[in-house]
Backbone bond lengths (Angstrom), bond angles and torsions (degrees), N, CA, C in turn:
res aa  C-N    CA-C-N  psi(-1)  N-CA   C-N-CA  omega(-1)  CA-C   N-CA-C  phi
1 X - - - 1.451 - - 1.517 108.90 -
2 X 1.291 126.65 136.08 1.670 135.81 -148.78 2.155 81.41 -131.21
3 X 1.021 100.87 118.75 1.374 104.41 165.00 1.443 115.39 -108.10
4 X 1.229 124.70 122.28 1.460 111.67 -170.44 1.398 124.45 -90.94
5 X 1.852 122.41 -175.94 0.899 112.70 -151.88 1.778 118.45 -76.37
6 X 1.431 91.91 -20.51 1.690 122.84 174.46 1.318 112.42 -50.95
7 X 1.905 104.06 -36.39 1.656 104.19 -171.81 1.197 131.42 79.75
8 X 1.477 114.08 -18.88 1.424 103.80 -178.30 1.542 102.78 -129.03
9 X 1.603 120.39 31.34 1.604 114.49 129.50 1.140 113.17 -146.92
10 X 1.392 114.97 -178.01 1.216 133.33 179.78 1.134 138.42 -134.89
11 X 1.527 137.15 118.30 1.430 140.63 -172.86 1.422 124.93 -85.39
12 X 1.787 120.07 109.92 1.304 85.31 165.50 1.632 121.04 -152.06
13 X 1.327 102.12 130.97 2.152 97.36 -152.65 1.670 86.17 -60.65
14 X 1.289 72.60 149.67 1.898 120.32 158.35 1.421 134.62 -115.27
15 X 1.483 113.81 151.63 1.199 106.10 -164.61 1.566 139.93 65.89
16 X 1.311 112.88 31.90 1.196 122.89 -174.58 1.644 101.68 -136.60
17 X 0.805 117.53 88.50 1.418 132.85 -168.56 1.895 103.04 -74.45
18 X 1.315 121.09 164.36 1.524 103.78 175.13 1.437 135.67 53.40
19 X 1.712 106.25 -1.07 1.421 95.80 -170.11 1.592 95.68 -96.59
20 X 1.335 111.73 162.13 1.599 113.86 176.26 1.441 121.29 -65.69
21 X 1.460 111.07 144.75 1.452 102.13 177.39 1.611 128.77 -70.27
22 X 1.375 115.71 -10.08 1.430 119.24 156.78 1.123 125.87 -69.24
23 X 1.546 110.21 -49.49 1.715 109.43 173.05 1.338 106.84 -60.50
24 X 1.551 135.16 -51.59 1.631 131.37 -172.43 1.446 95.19 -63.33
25 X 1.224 148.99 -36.98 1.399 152.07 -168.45 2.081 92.55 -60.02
26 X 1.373 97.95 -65.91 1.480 104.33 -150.51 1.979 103.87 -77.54
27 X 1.576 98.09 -23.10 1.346 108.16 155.66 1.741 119.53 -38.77
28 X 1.284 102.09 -78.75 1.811 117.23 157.87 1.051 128.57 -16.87
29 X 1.594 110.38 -58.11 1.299 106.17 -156.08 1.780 84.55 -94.78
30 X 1.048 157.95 -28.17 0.875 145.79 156.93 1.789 137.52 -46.38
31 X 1.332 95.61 -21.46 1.394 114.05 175.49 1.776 95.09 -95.80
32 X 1.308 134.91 -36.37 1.512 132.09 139.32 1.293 126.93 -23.90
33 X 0.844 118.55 -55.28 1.876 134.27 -163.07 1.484 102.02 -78.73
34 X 1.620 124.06 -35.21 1.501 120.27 -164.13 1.636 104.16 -99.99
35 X 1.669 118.04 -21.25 1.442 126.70 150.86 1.256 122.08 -40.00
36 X 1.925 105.14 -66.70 1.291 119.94 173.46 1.775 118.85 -41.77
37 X 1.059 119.40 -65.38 1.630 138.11 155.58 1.193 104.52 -15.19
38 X 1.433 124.60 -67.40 1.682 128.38 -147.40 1.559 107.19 -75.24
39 X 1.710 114.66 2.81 1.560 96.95 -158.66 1.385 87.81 -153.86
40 X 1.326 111.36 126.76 1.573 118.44 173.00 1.394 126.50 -38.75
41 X 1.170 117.18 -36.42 1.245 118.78 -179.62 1.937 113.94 -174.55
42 X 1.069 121.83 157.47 1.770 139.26 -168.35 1.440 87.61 -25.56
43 X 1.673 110.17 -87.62 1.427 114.23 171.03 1.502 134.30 -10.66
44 X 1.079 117.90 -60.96 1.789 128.63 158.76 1.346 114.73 -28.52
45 X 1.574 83.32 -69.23 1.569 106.18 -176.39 1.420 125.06 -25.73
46 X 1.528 109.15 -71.57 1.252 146.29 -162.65 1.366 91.61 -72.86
47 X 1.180 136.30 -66.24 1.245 138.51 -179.37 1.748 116.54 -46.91
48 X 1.096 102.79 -71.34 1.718 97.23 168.02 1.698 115.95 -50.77
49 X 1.106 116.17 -31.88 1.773 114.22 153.90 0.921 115.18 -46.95
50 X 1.269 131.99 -94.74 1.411 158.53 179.21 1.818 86.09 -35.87
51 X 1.060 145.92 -44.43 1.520 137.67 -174.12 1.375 121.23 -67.10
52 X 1.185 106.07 -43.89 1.726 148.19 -165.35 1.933 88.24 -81.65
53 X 1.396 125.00 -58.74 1.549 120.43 -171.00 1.787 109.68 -61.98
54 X 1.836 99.44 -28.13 1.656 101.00 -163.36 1.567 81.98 -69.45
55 X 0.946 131.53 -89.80 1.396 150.72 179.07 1.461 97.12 2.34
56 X 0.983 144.25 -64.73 1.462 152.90 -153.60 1.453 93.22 -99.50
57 X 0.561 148.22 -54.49 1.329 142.65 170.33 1.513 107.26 -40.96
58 X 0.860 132.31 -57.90 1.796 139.90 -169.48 1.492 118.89 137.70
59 X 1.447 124.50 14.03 1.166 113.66 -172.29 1.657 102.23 -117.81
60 X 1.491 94.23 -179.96 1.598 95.93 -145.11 1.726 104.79 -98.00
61 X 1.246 128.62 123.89 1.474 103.57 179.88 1.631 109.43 -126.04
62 X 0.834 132.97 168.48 1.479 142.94 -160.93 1.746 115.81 -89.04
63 X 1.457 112.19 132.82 1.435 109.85 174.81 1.230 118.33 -2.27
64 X 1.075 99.08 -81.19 1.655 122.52 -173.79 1.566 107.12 -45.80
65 X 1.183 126.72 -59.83 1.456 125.28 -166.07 1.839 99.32 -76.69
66 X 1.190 122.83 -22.51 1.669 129.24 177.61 2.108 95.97 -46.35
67 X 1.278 107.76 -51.18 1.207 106.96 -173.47 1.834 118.92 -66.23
68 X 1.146 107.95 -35.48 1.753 110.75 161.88 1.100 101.30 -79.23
69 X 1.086 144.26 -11.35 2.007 119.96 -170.09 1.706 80.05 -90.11
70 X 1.228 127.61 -57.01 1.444 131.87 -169.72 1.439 95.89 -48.05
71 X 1.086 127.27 -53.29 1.791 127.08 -172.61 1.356 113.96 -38.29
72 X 2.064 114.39 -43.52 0.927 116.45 -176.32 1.826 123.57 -78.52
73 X 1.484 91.77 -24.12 1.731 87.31 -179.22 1.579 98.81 -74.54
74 X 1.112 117.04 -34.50 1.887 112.72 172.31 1.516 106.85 -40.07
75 X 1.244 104.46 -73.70 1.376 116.06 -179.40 1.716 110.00 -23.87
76 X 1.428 108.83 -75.56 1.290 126.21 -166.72 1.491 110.22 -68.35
77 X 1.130 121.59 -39.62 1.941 109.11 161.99 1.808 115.37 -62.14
78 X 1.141 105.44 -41.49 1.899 91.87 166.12 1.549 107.02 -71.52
79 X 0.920 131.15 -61.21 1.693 112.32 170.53 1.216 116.55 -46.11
80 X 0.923 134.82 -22.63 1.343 135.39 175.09 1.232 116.39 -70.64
81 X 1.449 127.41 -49.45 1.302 135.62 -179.07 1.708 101.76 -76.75
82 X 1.393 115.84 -26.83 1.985 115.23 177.67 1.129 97.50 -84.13
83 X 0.977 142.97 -19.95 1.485 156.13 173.09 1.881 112.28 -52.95
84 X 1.450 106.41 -68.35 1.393 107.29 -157.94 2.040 89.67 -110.53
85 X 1.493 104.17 20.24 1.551 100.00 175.87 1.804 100.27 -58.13
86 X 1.433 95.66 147.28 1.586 113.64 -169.75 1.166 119.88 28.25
87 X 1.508 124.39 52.75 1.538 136.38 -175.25 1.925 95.93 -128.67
88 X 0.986 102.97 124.80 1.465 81.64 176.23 1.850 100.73 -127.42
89 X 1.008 83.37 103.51 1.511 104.65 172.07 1.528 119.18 -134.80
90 X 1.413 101.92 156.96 2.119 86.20 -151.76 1.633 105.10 -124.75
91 X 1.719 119.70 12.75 1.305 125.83 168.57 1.404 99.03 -136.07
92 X 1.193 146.78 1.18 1.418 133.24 -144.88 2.158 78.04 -101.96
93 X 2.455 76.84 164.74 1.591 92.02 -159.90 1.002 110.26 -163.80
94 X 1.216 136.78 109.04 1.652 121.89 -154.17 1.874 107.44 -91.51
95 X 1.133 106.00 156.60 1.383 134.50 -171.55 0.998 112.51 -88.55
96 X 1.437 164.08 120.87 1.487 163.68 141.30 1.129 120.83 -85.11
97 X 1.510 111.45 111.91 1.727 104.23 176.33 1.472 109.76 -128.50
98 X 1.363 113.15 129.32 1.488 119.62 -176.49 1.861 109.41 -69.17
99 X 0.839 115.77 -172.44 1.831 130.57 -168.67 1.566 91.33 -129.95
């Protein structure tokens, strides 16, 4: 589990059975760092999360907010790919949980 520098979430892959706890550590915090990057600030952040979960979930959100929920799946497929760089694992998926 990679706690970031923001503090108020946390990353942590799944489904990767056997892998070392340094590599899953440095995995994390790297899939952290390119989150952190994508969004001006905590606030942003959290919000295009929290926008991005209604959406997928089934609920309905407005023009305007369609473009931050989208911000966040951007976000989270490039962390995703800095994430499991030179990891080769073939289901693993990291977890995000806000504070």
């Amino acid at each position: 589990m990679t706690t970031t520098a923001l503090s108020t979430f946390r990353v942590t892959l799944q489904d990767c059975d056997g892998i070392e706890h340094d590599i899953k550590a440095k995995a994390e915090a790297r899939f952290a760092k390119v989150i952190e990057r994508s969004f001006p600030d905590q606030d942003a952040m959290t919000r295009a999360y929290k926008l991005f979960n209604d959406a997928a979930e089934g609920g309905v959100i407005s023009k305007a907010d369609e473009k931050t929920a989208i911000s966040w799946l951007k976000a989270a497929e490039a962390a995703h790919q800095a994430g499991l760089q030179g990891i080769a694992v073939e289901e693993a998926f990291f977890e995000v949980h806000f504070a």
